[in-house]
C-alpha positions in Angstrom: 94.8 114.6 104.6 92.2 112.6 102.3 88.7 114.0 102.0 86.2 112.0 100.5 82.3 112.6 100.7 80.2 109.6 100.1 76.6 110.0 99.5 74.9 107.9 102.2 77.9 106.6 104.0 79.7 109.9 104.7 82.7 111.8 104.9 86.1 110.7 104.9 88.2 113.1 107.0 91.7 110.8 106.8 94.9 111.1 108.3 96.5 107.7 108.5 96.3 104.5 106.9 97.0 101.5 109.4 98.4 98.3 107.6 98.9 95.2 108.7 102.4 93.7 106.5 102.4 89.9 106.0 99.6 88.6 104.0 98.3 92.5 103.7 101.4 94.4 102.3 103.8 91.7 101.6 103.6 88.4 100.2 105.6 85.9 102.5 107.7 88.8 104.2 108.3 90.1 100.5 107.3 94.0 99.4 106.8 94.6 95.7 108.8 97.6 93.9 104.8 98.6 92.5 103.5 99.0 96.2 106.7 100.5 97.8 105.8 103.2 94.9 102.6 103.5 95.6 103.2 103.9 99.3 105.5 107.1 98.4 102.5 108.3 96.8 99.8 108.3 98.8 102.5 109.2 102.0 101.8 112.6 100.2 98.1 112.8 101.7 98.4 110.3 104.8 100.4 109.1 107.8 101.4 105.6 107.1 101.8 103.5 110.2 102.7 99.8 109.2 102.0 97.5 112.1 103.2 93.1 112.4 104.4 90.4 114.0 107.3 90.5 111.5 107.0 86.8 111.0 109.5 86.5 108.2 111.9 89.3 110.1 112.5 91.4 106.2 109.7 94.3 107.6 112.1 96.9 108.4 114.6 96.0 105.4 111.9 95.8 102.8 110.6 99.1 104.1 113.5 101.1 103.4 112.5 104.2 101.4 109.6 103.9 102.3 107.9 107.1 104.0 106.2 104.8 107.1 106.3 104.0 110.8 107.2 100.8 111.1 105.7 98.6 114.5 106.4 95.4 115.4 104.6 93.6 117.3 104.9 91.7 120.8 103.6 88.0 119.6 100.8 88.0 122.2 97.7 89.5 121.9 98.3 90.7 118.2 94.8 91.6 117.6 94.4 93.4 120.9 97.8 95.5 120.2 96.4 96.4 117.2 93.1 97.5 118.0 94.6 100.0 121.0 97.2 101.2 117.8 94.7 102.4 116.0 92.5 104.1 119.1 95.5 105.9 119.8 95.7 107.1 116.3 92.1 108.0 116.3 89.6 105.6 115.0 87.7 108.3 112.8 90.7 109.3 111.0 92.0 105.7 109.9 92.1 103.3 107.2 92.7 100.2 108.2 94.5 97.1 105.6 94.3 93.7 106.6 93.5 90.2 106.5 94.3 88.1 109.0 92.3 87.5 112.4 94.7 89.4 114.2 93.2 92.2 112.4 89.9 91.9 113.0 89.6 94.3 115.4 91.1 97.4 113.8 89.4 96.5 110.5 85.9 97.2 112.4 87.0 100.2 114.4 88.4 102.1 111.9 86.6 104.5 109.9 87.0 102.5 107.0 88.4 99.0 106.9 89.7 97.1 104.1 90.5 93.3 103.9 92.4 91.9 100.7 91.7 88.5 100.0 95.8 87.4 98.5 97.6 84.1 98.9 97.0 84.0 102.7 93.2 84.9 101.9 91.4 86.5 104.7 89.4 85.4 108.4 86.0 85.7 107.8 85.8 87.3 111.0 87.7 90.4 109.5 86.0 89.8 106.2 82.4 90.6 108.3 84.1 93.2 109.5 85.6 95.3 106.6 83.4 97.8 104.4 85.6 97.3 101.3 87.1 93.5 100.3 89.7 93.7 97.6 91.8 90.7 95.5 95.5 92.6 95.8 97.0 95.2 97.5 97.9 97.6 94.5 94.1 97.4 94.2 93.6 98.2 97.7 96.3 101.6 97.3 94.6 102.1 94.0 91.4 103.3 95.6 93.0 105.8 97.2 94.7 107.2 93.9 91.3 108.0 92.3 89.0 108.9 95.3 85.6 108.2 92.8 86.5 104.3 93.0 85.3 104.6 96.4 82.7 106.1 96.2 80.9 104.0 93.6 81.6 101.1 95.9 80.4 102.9 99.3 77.6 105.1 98.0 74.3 103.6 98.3 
């Protein structure tokens, strides 16, 4: 579990982190050695639950060794699929990663979404509705390494 309290925004009572792969995770179907780390790392304190369309087919390969539930997705209705993923999980108890449109949803109902803004770049639909934008993904995991990086960006 991951327990921040931000002043003025609130406590974080976390139990998974939902993530989107292409664009979010990966970079054209490829996972970097740094994140799959990082992943391990914070798998200590959350759930990971890795959800995509597996556009490039490597998801589950370049996942291996890493602590995660992989999903892949149906093709239709991405965006829907992954909005009733993460109210199964439980919307107050998720972190949501994306960037694509397809991820709009589950960016706003989670209890704190994050859009990354890499080589794909991000829908300004999820952009609006994210609480945290971040260039790269090992900036995105970092946050969650040293708890006081988000507060300073949430607190008001």
């Amino acid at each position: 579990m991951l327990n921040i309290d931000v002043p003025d925004f609130g406590e974080l009572k976390i139990k998974y982190f939902l993530m989107d792969y292409n664009g979010t995770l990966a970079i054209d179907g490829k996972l970097s050695a740094e994140v799959k780390k990082l992943l391990n790392i914070l798998s200590e304190k959350v759930e990971l639950h890795i959800i995509t369309a597996d556009t490039f087919g490597k998801a589950k390969k370049e996942l291996e060794g890493v602590k995660c539930k992989l999903t892949i997705l149906s093709g239709e209705n991405q965006a829907e699929e992954k909005e009733r993923y993460i109210k199964k999980l439980g919307e107050n108890r998720t972190i949501a990663f994306g960037n694509g449109r397809n991820d709009r949803f589950m960016i706003k109902r989670a209890r704190l979404g994050v859009v990354l803004l890499q080589e794909e770049g991000s829908s300004v639909e999820t952009l609006m509705n994210s609480d945290i934008v971040v260039k790269n993904i090992m900036d995105a995991l970092s946050l969650f390494t040293n708890n006081k990086r988000v507060i300073a960006t949430l607190r008001s």
